[in-house]
C-alpha positions in Angstrom: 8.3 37.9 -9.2 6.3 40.2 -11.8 2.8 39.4 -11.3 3.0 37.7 -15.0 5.2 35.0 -13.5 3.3 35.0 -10.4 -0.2 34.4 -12.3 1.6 31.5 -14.1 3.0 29.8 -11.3 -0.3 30.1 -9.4 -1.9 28.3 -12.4 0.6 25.6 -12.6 0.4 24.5 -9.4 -3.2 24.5 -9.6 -3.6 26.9 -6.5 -7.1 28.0 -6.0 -6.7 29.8 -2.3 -5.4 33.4 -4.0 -2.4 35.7 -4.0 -3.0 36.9 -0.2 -2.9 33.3 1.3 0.3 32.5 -0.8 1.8 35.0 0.8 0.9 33.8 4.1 1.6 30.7 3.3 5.0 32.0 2.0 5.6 33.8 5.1 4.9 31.2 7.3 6.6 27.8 6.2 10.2 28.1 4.9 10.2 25.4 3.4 7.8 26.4 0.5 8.6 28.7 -2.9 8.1 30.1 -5.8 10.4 29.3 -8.5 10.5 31.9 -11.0 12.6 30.1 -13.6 9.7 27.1 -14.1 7.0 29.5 -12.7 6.0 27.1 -10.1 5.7 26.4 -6.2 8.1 23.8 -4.7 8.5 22.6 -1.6 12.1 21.7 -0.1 11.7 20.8 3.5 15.6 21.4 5.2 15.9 20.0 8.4 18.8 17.9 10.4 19.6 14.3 8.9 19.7 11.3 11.4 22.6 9.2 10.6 21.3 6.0 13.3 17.8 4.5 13.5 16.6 2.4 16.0 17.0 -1.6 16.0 13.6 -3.8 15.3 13.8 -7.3 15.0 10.6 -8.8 13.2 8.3 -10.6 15.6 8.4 -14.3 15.2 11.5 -14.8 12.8 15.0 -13.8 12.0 15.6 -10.1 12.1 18.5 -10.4 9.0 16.0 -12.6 7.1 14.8 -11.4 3.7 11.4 -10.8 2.3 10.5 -14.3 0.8 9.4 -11.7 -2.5 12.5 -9.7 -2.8 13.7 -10.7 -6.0 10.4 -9.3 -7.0 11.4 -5.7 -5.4 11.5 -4.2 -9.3 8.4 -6.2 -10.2 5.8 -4.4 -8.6 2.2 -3.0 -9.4 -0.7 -2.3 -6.7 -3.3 -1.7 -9.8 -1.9 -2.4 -12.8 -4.5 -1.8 -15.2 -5.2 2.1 -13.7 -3.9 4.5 -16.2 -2.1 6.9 -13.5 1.1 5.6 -12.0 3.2 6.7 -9.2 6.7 5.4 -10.2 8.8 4.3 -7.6 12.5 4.3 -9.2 15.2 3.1 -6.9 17.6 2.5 -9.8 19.1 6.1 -10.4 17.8 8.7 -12.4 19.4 11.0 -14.8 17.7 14.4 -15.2 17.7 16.1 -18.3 15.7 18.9 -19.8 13.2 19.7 -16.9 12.3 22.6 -14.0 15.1 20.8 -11.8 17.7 21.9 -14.3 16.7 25.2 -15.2 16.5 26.0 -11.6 19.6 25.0 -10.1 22.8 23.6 -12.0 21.6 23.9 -15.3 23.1 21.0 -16.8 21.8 17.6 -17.1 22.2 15.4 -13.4 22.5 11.8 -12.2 21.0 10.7 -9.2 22.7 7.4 -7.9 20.6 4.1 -6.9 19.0 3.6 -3.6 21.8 2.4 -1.5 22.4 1.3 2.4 26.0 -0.6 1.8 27.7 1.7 -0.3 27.3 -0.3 -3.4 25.3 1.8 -5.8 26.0 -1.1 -8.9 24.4 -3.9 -7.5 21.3 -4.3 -5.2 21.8 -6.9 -1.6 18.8 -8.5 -0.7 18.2 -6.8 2.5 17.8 -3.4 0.2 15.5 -5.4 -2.2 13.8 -6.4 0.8 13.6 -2.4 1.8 12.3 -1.7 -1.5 9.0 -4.5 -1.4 8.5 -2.6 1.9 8.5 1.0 0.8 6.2 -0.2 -2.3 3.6 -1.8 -0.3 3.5 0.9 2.8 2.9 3.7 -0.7 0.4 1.5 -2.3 -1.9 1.2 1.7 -1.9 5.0 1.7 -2.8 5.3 -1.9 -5.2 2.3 -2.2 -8.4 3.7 -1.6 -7.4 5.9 -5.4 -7.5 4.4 -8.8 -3.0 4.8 -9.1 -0.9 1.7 -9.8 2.0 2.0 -7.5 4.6 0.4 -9.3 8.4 -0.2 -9.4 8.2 -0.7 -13.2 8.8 1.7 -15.3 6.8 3.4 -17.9 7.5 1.9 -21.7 9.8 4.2 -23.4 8.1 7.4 -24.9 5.1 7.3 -22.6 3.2 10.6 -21.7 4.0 11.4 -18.5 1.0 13.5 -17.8 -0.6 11.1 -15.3 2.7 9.6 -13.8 4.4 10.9 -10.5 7.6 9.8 -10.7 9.8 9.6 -7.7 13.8 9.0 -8.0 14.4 7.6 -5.0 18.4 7.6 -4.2 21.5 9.7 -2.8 21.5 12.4 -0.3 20.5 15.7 -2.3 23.9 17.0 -3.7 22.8 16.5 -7.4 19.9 18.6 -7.5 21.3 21.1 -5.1 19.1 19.8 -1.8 21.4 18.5 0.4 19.9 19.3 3.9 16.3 18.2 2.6 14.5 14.6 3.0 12.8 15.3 -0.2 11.4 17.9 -2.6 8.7 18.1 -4.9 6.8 21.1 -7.1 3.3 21.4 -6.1 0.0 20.1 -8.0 1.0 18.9 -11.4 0.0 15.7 -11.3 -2.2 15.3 -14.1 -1.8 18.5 -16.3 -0.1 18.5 -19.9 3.3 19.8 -19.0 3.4 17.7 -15.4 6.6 16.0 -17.2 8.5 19.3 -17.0 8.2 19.2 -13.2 9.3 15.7 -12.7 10.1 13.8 -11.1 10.1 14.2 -6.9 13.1 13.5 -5.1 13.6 11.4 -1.8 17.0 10.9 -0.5 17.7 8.1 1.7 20.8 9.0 2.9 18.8 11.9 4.8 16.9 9.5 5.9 18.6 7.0 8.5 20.8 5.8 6.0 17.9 4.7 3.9 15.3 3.5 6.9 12.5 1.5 5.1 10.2 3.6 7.5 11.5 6.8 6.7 11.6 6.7 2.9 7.9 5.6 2.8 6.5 8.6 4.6 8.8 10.6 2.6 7.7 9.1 -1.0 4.1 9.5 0.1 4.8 13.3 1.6 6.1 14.6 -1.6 3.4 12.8 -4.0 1.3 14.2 -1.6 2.7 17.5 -3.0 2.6 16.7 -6.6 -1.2 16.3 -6.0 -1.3 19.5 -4.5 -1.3 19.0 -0.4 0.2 21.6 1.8 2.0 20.9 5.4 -0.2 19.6 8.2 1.6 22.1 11.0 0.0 24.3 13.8 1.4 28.5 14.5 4.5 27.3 15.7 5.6 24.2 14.2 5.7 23.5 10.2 5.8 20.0 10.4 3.3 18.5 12.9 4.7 15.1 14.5 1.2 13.8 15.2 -0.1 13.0 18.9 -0.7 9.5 20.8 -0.4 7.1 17.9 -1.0 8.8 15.0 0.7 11.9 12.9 -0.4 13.5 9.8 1.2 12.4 6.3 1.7 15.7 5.3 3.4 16.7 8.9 5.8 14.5 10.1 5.0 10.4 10.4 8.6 8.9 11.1 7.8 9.0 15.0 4.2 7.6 15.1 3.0 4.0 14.4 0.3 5.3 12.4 0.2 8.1 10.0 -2.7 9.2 7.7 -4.0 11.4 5.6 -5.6 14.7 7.3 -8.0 17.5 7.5 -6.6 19.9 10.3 -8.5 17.9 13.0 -5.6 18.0 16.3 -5.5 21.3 18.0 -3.9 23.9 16.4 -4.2 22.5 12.7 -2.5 25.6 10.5 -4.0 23.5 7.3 -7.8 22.8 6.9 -7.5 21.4 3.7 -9.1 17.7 3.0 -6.7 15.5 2.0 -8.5 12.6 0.5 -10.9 15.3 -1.4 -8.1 16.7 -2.9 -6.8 13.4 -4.0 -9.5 11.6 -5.0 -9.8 15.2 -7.5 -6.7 14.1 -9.0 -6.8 10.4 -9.2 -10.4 9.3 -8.6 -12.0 6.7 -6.6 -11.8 3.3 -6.7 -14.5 1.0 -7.5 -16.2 -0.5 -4.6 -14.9 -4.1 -4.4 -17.8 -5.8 -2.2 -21.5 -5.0 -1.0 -21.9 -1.6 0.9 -24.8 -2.5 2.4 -26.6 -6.0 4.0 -28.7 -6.1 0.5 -25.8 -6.3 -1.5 -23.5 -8.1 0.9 -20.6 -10.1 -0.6 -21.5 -14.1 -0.3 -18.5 -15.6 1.3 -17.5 -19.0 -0.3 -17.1 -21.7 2.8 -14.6 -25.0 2.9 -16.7 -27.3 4.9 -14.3 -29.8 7.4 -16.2 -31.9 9.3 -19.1 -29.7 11.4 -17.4 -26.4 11.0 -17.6 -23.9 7.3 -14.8 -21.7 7.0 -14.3 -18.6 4.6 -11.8 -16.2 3.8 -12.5 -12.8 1.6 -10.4 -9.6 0.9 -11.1 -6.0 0.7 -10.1 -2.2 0.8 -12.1 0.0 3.4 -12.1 2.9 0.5 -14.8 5.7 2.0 -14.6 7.0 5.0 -17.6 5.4 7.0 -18.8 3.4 4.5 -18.6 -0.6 5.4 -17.8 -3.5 3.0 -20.4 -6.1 4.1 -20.4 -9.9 3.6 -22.5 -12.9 4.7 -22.3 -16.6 5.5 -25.1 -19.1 6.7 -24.7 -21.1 9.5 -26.4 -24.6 9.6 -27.0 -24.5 13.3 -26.7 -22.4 16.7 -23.2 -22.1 17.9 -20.6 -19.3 18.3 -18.3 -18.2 15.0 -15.0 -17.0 15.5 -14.3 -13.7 13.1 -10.9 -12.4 12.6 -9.9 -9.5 11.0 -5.9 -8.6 9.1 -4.7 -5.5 8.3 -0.9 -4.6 6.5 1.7 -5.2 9.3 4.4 -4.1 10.0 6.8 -3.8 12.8 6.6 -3.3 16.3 6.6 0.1 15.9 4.9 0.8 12.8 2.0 -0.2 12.0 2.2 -0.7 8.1 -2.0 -0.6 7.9 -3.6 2.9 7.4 -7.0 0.8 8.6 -7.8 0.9 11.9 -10.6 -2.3 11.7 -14.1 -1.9 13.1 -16.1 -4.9 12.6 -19.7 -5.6 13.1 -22.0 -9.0 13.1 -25.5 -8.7 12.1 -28.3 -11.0 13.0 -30.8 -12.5 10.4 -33.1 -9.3 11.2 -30.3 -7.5 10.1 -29.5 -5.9 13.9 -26.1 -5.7 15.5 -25.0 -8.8 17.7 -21.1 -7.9 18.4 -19.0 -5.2 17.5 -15.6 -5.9 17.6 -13.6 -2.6 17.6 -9.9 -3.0 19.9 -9.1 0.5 20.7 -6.0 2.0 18.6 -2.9 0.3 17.8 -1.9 -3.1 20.3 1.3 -4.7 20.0 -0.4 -8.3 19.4 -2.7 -7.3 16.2 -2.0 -4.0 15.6 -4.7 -2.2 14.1 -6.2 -5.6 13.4 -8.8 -7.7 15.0 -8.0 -11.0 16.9 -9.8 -14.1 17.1 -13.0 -13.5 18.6 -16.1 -15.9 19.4 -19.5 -14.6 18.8 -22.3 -16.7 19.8 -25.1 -17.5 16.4 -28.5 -18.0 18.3 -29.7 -20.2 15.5 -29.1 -21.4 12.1 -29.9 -18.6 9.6 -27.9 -15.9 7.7 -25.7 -13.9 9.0 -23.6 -10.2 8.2 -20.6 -8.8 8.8 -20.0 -5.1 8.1 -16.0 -4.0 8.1 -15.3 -0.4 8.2 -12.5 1.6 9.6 -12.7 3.1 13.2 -10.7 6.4 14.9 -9.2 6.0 18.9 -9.3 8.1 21.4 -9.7 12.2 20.9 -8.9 13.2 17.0 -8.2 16.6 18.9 -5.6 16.0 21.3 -5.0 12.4 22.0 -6.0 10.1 18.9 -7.9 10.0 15.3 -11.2 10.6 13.9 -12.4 8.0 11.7 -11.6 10.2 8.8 -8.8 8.6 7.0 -9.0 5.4 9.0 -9.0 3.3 5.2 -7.0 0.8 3.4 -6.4 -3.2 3.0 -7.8 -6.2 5.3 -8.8 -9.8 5.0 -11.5 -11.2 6.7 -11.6 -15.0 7.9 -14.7 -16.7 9.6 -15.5 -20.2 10.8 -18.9 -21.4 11.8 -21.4 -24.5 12.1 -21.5 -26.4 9.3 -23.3 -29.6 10.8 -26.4 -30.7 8.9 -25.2 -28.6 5.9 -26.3 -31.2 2.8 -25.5 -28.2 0.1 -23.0 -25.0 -0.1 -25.5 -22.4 1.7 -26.6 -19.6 -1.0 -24.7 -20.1 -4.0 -22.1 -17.8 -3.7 -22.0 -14.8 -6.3 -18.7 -13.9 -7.1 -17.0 -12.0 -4.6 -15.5 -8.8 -5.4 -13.0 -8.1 -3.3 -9.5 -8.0 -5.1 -6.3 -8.6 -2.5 -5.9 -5.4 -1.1 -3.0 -3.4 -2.8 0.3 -2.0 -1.3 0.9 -0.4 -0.3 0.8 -0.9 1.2 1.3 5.1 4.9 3.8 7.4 4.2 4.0 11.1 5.0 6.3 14.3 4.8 9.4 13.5 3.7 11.2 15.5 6.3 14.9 14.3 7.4 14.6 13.2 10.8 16.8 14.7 13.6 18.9 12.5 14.9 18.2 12.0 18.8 15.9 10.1 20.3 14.7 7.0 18.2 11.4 7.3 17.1 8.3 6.7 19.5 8.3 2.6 19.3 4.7 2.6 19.5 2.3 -0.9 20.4 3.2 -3.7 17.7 1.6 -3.6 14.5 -1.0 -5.8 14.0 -0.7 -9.7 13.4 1.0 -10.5 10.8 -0.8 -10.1 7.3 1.9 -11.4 5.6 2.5 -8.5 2.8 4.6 -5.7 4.1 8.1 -5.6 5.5 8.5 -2.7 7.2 12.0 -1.3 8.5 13.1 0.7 11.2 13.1 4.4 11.0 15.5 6.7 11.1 15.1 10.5 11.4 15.9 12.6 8.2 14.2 15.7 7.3 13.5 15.7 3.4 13.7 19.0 2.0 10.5 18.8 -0.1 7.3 18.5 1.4 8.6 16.1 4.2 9.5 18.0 6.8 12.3 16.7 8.5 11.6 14.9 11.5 13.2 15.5 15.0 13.6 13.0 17.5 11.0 11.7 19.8 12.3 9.6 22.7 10.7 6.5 21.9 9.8 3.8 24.5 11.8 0.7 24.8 11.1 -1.1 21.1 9.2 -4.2 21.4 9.8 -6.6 18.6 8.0 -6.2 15.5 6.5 -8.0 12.7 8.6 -8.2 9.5 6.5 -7.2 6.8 6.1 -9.6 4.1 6.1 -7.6 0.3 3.1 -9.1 -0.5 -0.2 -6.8 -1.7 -2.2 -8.2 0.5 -2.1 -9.5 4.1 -2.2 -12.9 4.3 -5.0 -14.1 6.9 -4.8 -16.2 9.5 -7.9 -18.6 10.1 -8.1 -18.9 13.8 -9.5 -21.6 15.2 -13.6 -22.7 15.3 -15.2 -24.2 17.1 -17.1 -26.9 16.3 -20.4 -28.1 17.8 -21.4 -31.6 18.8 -20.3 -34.3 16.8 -23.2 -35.2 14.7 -22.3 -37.2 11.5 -21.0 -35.0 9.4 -22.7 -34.9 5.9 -19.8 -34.8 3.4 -18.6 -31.7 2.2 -20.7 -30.1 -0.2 -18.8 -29.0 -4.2 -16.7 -26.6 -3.8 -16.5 -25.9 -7.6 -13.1 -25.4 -9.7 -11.1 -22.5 -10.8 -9.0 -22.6 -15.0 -6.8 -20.2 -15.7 -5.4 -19.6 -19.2 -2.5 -17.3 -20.9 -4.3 -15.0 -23.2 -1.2 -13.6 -24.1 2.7 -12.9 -23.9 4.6 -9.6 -25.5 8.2 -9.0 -24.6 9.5 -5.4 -25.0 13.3 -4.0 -25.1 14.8 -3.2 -21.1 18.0 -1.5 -21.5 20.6 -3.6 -23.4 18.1 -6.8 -23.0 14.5 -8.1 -23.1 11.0 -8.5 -20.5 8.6 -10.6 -21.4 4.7 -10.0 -19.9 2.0 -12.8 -19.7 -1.6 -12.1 -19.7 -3.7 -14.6 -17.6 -7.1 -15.0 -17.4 -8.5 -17.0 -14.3 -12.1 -18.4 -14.3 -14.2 -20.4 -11.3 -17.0 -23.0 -12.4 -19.6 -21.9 -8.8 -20.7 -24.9 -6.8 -23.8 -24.0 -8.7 -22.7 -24.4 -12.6 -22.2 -20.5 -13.7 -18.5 -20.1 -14.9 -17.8 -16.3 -13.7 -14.6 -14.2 -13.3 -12.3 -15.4 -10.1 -11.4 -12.1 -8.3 -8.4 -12.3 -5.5 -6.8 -15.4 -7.2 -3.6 -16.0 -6.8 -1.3 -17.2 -9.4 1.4 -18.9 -9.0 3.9 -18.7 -12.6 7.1 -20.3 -13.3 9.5 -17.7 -16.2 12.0 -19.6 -18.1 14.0 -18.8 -21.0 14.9 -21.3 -23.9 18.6 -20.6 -23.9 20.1 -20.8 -19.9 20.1 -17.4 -18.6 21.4 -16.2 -14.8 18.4 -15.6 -12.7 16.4 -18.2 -14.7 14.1 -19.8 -14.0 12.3 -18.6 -11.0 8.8 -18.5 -9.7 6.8 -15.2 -9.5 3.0 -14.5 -8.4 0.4 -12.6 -9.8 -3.2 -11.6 -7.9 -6.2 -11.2 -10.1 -9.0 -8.4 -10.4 -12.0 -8.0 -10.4 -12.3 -9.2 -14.0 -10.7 -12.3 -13.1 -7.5 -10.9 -14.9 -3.8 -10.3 -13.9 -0.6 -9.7 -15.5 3.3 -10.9 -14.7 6.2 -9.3 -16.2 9.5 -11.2 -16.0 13.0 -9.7 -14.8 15.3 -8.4 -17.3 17.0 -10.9 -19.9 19.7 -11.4 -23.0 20.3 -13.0 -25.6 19.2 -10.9 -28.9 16.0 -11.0 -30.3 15.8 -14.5 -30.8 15.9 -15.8 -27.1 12.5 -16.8 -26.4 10.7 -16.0 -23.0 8.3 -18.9 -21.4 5.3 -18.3 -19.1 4.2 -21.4 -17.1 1.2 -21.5 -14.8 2.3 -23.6 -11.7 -1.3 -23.4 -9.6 -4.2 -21.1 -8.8 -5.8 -20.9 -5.7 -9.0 -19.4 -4.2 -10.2 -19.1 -1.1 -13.6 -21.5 -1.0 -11.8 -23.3 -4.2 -9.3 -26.2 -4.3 -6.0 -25.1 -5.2 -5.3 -26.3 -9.2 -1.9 -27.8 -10.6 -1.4 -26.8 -13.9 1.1 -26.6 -16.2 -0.3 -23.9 -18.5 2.8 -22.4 -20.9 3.0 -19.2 -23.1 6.4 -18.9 -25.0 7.6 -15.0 -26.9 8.1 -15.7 -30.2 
């Protein structure tokens, strides 16, 4: 390459490390070039597929049972206000006039549907079901970053400057990458001619016939590239497949229960760079969704039964280090029992990028428990369980959540580094004497945690040994279903895995497509039997449609409705309900298959959320209808409504 071309390709990719570590680079993994055509850097990670994948059966509950959410698999948004999208398209993509062209047939390309029957025309639930799961492991490795990661595509004619589109489908023939898990050009995300370079490509049939597990750490891997991440590897290996528990996103993440982001921590690390610096640089940070700090701890918002006060509240551990703190008041001495979710997944995947530290603070604002299980266990995963901590007397309390590492981030474990994503909270304490709500309760900030729910290099995984069933993921939040890998390499920046001899699997949680984990109050207990004063207001929630718009889909119609979702405070201020959840009914005024059916929608921080209804026909004059079935809270009673929106 003339070092014209050369120049340009360095500047499209954004590389900032200069010509002479290029070259190294170059020299060094085989799975990165330069494409002279486009004038970029693309990775293609080649590798031997894996054709079999280990059985998991979901912990608890039918292993050929569906995600309760599936027929929402094409539904899905982990932020959907954010401006920047990653695009998860499993329905086929045809490839016309980009890079991908130019540089190998030429001619425009169609990329078939994601597929594990053989039935590229229609989609079985137990695929739809794969789909929720992928979507929600993406969105936990890309929630601490303002992205909506979404299975819904752009409107016609959008700018595809801040989108990374993946076309997830087929094993690599059309775009001339048939021994690769994935491929991706590096760094565009973001600049003005980013839509020549789209989109990334991960091909399930390199990856254990489509393995939920696979495909996620592969979708993530070659975003990952589009943002501008290199392979995690060390002198001898390209792909690193990670040590005790964990592996890097950027190596090789099929084999380990946990994979994260990285910066070259393990023993020889080939790749210093910081991966969450050099995301956060492309999509930004963000906001922080509760208190950081025991002044400006999120007030959790009890339901008082009998003598004990219990409260529920949501987050996303988003900084490395940095906790998200809460407090409650307890009426009397006693012992509260704190649990804390993460994503689950299966047996041998933990689904959660979070691995949960949690602390309780006295009045003084000093430590009385820290509750910090070490690394993954199969009973909660990366969660913690139920666990009593004694309240010497009545007062305010804190709890700080942050995200923890295990063991030696050199050889045997992880630092604390990347240790960030999704969790709920639940609490129970004395409530006896308790005539009114403790403090008014400000609203609480912390939107359901978003999908997505930890996905790494797309390499195809070598067939051989099934992947290291590592301890069961934690207890069962209830969004996230996560399947069973199956080695593939992907040619772009996943590497493709090789085998690890994997212990005997131990069941698994199925994941549940939700965003955000579903907790699960334990038990508290409750001291003597006083009389129990009765409960103190709880206040109310409203929720309204502020609008409805349909738009054209293909030979047929979508409708989107616009809610708004209020809470009236024990105290009288009205104020925005965060972490709602929505429950909507979508009908259509002429009979239509698939109609009607009931869909969910969790609100922001703004109190606001939106729901965009499956594809329908019937000409312009078939109207769309929105209905608000209930909203719920935690710390408010759940309201029946029957609030209804109709297009036109």
């Amino acid at each position: 390459m003339n070092s014209t071309k050369l120049k340009k390709a360095l500047d499209n990719a954004r590389w900032d490390k200069g010509e002479a570590q290029l070259a190294k680079l170059l020299d060094e993994d085989p799975d990165l070039g330069l494409d002279e055509t486009n004038a970029g850097l693309i990775y293609a990670c080649e590798g031997l597929a894996a054709a079999d994948t280990p059985n998991e059966i979901a912990s608890g509950v039918d292993p050929n049972q569906v995600d309760p959410n599936y027929l929402q698999a094409f539904n899905l948004a982990s932020r959907p206000a954010s401006t920047k999208k990653i695009w998860l398209n499993f329905k086929g993509c045809t490839v016309t006039g980009t890079g991908w062209n130019t540089a190998t047939t030429g001619t425009t390309f169609t990329v078939p549907a994601y597929d594990q029957d053989g039935n590229t025309a229609s989609f079985s639930n137990g695929e739809m079901s794969n789909i929720v799961a992928i979507w929600r492991a993406v969105a936990e490795d890309y929630a601490p970053f303002d992205v909506d990661v979404t299975t819904i595509p752009p409107p016609a004619g959008a700018s595809m400057q801040f989108i990374s589109h993946v076309c997830i489908g087929g094993n690599g023939v059309e775009p001339g990458f048939s021994s690769s898990g994935g491929v991706a050009y590096v760094g565009v995300f973001g600049q003005t001619y980013n839509a020549q370079y789209q989109p990334a490509f991960v091909f399930p049939k390199n990856l254990g016939n489509g393995n939920a597990k696979y495909v996620w750490e592969a979708v993530s891997h070659e975003v990952g590239h589009n943002m501008g991440l290199n392979h995690d590897g060390t002198a001898t290996v390209g792909y690193y497949e990670g040590q005790g528990d964990w592996a890097p996103i950027m190596g090789v993440g099929y084999y380990k229960p946990l994979s994260q982001w990285s910066k070259g921590e393990y023993s020889g690390a080939n790749n210093l760079e910081d991966d969450i610096a050099i995301i956060t640089g492309k999509l930004g940070a963000i906001p922080a969704l509760n208190g950081n700090s025991i002044s400006t701890a999120t007030v959790l918002v009890p339901t008082v039964t009998g003598t004990t006060a219990s409260a529920t509240a949501t987050g996303i551990v988003a900084k490395t280090g940095v906790s998200d703190f809460f407090s409650f008041t307890a009426a009397a001495a006693g012992t509260a029992t704190v649990t804390g979710q993460v994503l689950v997944g299966t047996s041998t995947n933990a689904r959660s990028n979070l691995d949960l530290a949690i602390t309780v603070f006295n009045t003084a604002g000093s430590p009385i428990a820290t509750l910090n299980p070490a690394g993954v266990t199969y009973a909660n995963g990366l969660g913690v369980a139920a666990t009593a901590v004694p309240l010497p007397a009545a007062g305010t309390y804190f709890i700080g959540v942050t995200g923890a590492g295990a063991l030696d981030p050199v050889t045997t474990g992880y630092s604390n580094y990347a240790s960030m994503g999704q969790f709920v909270l639940s609490v129970t304490y004395p409530a006896v004497g308790v005539a009114s709500p403790s403090p008014s309760p400000s609203p609480s900030p912390s939107p359901s945690p978003s999908p997505s729910p930890s996905p790494s290099p797309s390499p195809s995984p070598s067939p051989s040994p099934s992947p290291s069933p590592s301890p069961s993921p934690s207890p069962s939040p209830s969004p996230s279903p996560s399947p069973s890998p199956s080695p593939s390499p992907s040619p772009s920046p996943s590497p493709e895995p090789s085998p690890s001899p994997s212990p005997s699997p131990s069941p698994s949680p199925s994941p549940s497509p939700s965003p955000s984990p579903e907790p699960s109050p334990s038990p508290s207990p409750s001291p003597s039997p006083s009389p129990s004063p009765s409960p103190p207001p709880t206040g109310s929630l409203s929720a309204s449609i502020t609008s409805i718009t349909r738009s054209s889909s293909g030979n047929g119609w979508k409708c989107t409705a616009n809610i708004k979702v209020t809470a009236l405070t024990p105290a009288g201020l009205t104020i925005n309900a965060s972490s709602a959840t929505v429950n909507i009914r979508w009908s259509t005024a002429v009979a239509m298959a698939g109609f009607p059916y009931n869909a969910s929608a969790i609100t922001g921080t703004l109190g606001t959320a939106s729901s965009t209804s499956i594809k329908f026909t019937g000409g312009s004059t078939q109207a769309c209808i929105a209905t608000i079935l209930s909203v719920s809270k935690a710390g408010y009673p759940t309201v029946t409504t029957q609030v209804t929106k109709r297009f036109p």
